[in-house]
Residue frames relative to the residue before (quaternion, step in Angstrom):
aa qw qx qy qz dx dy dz
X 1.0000 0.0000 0.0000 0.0000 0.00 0.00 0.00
X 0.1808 -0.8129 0.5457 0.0934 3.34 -0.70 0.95
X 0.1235 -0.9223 0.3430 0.1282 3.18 -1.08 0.88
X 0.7906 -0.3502 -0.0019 0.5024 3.56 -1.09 0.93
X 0.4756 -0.6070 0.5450 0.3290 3.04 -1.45 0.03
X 0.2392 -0.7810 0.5169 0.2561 3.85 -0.55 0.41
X 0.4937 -0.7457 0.3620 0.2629 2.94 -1.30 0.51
X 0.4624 -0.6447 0.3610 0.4901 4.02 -0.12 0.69
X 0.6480 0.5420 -0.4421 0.3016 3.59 0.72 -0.19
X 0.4146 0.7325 -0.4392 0.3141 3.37 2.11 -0.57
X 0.2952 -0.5465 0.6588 0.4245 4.02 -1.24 0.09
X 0.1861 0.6591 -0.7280 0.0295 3.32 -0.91 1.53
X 0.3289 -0.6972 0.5917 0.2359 3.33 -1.66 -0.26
X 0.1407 -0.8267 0.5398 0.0738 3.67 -0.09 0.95
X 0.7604 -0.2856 0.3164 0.4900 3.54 -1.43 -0.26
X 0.7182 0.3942 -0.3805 0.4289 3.47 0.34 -1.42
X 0.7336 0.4326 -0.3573 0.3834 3.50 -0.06 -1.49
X 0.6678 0.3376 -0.5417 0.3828 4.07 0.29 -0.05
X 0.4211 0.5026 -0.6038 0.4534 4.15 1.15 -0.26
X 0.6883 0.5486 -0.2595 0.3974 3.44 0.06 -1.33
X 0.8015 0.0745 -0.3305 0.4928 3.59 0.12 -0.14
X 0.4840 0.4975 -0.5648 0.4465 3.81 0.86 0.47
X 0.4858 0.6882 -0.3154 0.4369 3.95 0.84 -0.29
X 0.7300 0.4136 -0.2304 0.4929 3.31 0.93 -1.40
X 0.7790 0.4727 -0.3041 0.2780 3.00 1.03 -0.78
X 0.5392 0.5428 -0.3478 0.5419 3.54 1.83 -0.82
X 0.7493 0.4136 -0.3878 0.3422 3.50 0.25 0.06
X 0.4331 0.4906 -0.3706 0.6591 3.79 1.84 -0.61
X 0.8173 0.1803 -0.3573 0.4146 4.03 -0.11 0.12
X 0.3471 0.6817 -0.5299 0.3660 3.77 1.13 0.44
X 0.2448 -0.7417 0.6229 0.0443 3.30 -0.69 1.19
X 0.0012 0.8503 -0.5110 -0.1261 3.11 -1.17 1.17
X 0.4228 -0.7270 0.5133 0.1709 3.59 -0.97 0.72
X 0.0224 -0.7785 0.6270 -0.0191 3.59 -0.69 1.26
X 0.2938 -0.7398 0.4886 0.3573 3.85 -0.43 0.69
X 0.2406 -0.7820 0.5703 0.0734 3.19 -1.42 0.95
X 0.0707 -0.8343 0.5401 0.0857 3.13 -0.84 1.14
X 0.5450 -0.6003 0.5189 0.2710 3.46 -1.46 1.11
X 0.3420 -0.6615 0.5785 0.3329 3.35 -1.43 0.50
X 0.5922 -0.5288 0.3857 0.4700 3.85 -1.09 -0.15
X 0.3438 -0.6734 0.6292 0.1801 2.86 -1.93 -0.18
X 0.0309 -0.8109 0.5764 0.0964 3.30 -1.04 0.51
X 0.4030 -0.7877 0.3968 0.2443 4.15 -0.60 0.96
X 0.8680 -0.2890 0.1261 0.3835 2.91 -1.34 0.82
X 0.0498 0.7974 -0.5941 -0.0937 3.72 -0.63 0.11
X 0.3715 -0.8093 0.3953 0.2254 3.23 -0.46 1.46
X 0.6388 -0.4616 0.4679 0.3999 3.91 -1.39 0.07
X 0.3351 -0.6493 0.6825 -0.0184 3.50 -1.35 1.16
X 0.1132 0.5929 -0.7967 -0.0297 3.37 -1.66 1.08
X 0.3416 0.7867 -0.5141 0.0118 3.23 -1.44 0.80
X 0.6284 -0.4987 0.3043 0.5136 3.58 -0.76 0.58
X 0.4205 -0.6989 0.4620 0.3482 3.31 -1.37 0.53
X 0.5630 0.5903 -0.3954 0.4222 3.43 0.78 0.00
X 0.6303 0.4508 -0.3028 0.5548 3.91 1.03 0.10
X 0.5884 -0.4221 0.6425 0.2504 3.37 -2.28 0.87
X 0.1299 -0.6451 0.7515 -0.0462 3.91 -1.08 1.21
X 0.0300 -0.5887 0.7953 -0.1417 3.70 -1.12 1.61
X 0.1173 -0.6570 0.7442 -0.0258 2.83 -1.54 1.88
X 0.2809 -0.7462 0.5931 0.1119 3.39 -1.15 0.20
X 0.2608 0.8333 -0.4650 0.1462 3.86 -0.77 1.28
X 0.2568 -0.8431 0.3488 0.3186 3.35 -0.86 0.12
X 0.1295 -0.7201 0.6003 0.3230 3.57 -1.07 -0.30
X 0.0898 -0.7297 0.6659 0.1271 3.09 -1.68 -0.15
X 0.2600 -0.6936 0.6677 0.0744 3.73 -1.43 0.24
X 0.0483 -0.6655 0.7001 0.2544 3.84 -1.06 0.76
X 0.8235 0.3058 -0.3029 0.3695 3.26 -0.18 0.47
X 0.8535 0.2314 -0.0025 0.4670 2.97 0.64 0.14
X 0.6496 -0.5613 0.4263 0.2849 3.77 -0.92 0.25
X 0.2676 -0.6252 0.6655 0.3075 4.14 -0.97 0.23
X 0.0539 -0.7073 0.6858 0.1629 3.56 -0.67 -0.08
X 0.8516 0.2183 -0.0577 0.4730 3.90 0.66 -1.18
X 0.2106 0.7485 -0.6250 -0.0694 3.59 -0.93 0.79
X 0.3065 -0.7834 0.5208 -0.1456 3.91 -1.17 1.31
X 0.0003 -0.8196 0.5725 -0.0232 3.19 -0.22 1.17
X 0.0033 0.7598 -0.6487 -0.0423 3.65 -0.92 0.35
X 0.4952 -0.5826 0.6108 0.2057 3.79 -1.44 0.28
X 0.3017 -0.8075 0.4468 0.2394 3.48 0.14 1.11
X 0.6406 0.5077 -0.3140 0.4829 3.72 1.04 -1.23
X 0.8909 0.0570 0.0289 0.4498 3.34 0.30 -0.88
X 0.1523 -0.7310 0.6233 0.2323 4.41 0.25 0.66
X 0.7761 0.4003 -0.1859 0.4504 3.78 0.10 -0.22
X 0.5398 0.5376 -0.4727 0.4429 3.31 1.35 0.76
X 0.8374 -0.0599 -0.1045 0.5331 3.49 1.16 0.04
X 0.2623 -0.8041 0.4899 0.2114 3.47 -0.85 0.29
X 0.3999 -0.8255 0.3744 -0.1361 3.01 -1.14 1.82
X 0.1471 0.8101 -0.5668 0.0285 3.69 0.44 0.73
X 0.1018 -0.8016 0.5675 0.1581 3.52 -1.39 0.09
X 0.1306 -0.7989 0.5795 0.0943 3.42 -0.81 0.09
X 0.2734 -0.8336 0.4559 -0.1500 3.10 -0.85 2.22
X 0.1077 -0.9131 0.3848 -0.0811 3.45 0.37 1.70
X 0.6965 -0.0945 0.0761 0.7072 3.58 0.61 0.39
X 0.7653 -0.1362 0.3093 0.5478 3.76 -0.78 -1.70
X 0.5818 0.5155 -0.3742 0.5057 4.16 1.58 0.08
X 0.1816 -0.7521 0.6241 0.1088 3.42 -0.83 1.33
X 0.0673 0.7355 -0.6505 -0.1773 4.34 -0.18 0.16
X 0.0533 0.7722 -0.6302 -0.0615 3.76 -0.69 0.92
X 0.3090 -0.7340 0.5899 0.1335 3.23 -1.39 0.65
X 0.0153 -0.7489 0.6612 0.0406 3.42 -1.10 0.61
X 0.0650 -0.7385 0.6694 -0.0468 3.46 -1.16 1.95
X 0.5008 -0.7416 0.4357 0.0969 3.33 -0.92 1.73
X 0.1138 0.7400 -0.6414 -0.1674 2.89 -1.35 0.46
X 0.1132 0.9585 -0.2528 0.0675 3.12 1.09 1.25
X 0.0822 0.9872 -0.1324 -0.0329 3.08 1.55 -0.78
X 0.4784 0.4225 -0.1789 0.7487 2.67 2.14 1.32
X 0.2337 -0.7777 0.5385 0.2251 3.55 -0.79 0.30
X 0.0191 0.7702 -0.5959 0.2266 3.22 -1.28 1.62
X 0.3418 -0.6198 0.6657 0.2362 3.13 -1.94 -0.24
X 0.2223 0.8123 -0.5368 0.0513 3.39 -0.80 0.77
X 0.5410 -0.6103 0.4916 0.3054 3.80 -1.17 1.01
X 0.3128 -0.6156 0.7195 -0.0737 3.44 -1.41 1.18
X 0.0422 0.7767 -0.6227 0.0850 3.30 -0.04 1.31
X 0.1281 -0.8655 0.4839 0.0199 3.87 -0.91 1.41
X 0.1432 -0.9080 0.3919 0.0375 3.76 -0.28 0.89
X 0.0912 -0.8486 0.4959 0.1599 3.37 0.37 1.23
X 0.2566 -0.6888 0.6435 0.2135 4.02 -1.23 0.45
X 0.0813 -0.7851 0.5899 0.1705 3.39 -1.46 0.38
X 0.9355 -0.1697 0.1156 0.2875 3.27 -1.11 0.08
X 0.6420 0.4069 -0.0153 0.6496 2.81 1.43 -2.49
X 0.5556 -0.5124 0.5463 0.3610 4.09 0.72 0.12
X 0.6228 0.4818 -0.4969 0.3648 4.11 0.85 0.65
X 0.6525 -0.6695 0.3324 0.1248 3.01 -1.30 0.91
X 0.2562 0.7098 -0.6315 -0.1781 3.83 -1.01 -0.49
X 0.2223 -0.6827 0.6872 0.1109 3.98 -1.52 0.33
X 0.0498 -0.6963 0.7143 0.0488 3.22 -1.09 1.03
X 0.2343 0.7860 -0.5010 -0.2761 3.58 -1.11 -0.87
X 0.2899 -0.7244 0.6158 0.1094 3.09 -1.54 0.10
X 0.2271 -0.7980 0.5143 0.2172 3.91 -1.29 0.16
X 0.4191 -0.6342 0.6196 0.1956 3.27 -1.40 0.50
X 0.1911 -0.6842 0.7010 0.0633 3.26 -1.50 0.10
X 0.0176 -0.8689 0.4900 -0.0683 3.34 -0.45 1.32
X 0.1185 -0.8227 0.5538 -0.0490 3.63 -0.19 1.47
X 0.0895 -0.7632 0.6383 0.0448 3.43 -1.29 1.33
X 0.5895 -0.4366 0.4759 0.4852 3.94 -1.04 0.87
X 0.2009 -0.6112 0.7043 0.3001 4.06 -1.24 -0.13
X 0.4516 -0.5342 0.6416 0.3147 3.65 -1.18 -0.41
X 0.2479 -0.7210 0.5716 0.3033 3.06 -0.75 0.94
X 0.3790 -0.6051 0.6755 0.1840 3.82 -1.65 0.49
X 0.2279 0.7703 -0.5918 0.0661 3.14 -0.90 0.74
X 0.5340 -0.6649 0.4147 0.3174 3.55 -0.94 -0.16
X 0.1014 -0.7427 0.6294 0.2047 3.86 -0.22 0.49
X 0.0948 0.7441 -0.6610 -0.0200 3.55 -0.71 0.65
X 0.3753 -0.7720 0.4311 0.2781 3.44 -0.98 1.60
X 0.8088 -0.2556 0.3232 0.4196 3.40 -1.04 -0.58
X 0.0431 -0.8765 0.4642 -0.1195 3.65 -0.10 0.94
X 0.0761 -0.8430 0.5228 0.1011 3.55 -0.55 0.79
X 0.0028 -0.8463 0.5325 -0.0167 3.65 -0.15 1.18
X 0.5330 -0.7500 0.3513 0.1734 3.44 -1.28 0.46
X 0.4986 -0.4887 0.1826 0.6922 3.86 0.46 0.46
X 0.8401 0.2946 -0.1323 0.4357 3.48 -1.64 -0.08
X 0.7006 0.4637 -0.4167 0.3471 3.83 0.81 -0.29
X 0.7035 -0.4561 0.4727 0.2713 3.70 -1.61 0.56
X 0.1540 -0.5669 0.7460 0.3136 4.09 -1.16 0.82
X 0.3161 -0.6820 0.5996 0.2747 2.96 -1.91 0.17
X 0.5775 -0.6393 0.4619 0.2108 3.02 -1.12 1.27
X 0.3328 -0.6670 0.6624 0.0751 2.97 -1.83 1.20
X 0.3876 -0.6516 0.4967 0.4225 3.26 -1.56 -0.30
X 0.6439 -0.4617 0.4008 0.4599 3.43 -1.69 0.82
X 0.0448 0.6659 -0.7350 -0.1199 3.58 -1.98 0.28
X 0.4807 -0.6299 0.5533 0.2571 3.19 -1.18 1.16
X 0.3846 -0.6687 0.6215 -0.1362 3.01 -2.07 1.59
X 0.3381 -0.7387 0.5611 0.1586 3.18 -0.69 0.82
X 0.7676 -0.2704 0.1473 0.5621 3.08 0.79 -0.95
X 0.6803 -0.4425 0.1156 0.5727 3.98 -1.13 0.76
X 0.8956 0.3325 -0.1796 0.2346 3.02 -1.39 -0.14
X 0.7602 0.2495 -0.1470 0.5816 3.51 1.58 -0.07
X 0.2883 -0.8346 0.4628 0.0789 3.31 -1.09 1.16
C-alpha cells in the first residue's frame, strides 16, 4: 500500500531538515576559546621631593603573566619639556631618572607607561615636588644723614646672593 503524497506546504520533517536543525544546534553550543592576554603591571612608585637643580633616581618594578615588558616611559603630564626622563629596564627592575628643568618650585604628576610584548599597556603615576633656594630681596640703604622728624629716602630693593654682598 502506498502512501499519499504530502503536500510541501504540509509541516513535515524529513531526514535532511532534522541533520539541518541538529547542525544549528551543535554549532549554537560550540564553545569558543580566544586566548587572553593580561596587560602588565608596574608597583607602587613612591612621591619625590627634590631640589630642582639635582638628578632624581626612582626605583620600580614591573611584571607581565604572560608575557615580557619590553617598554617603560615616563612623561610629566603638566609640562613634557619640563624634564627629561630616561629609564632603564633590567629584567622586572625599572631605575628611572628624572633631570629638571624646573626652575621654579612645584608639584607635578609623572605619568609611567609600561609596554609588553603582545603591544598591551599599563599606567601608574606618581608626583614630585620640586624646590628652588629664592634670593633673598632686600634693601641696601647707604648711610644717610637725616634731621629730627625728617623722612629716609627710599631706595630700590637689589637682589643678594648672600648677607653682606650685593
Amino acid at each position: 500500500m502506498r502512501r499519499p503524497a504530502r503536500s510541501k506546504n504540509a509541516n513535515t520533517c524529513g531526514a535532511g531538515d532534522w541533520l539541518r536543525a541538529w547542525i544549528v544546534r551543535a554549532v549554537a553550543l560550540q564553545l569558543i576559546v580566544l586566548p587572553a592576554f593580561a596587560q602588565p603591571s608596574i608597583s607602587s612608585i613612591s612621591n619625590a621631593i627634590f631640589h630642582a637643580d639635582t638628578i632624581l633616581v626612582t626605583t620600580f618594578t614591573v611584571a607581565d603573566a604572560d608575557g615580557t615588558v619590553t617598554n617603560v616611559a615616563g612623561t610629566i603630564l603638566e609640562n613634557p619639556d619640563l624634564a627629561i626622563i630616561t629609564t632603564a629596564l633590567s629584567g622586572t627592575n625599572v631605575t628611572m631618572t628624572i633631570q629638571g628643568n624646573f626652575n621654579r618650585s612645584g608639584t607635578y604628576t609623572v605619568e609611567v607607561i609600561a609596554t609588553d610584548n603582545n603591544g598591551f599597556t599599563a599606567t601608574n603615576h606618581f608626583t614630585v615636588t620640586s624646590t628652588v633656594e629664592e634670593s633673598i630681596i632686600c634693601p641696601q640703604i647707604g648711610q644717610q644723614v637725616v634731621r629730627a622728624g625728617g623722612v629716609l629716602a627710599s631706595t630700590q630693593p637689589q637682589e643678594i646672593d648672600s648677607i653682606g654682598s650685593s
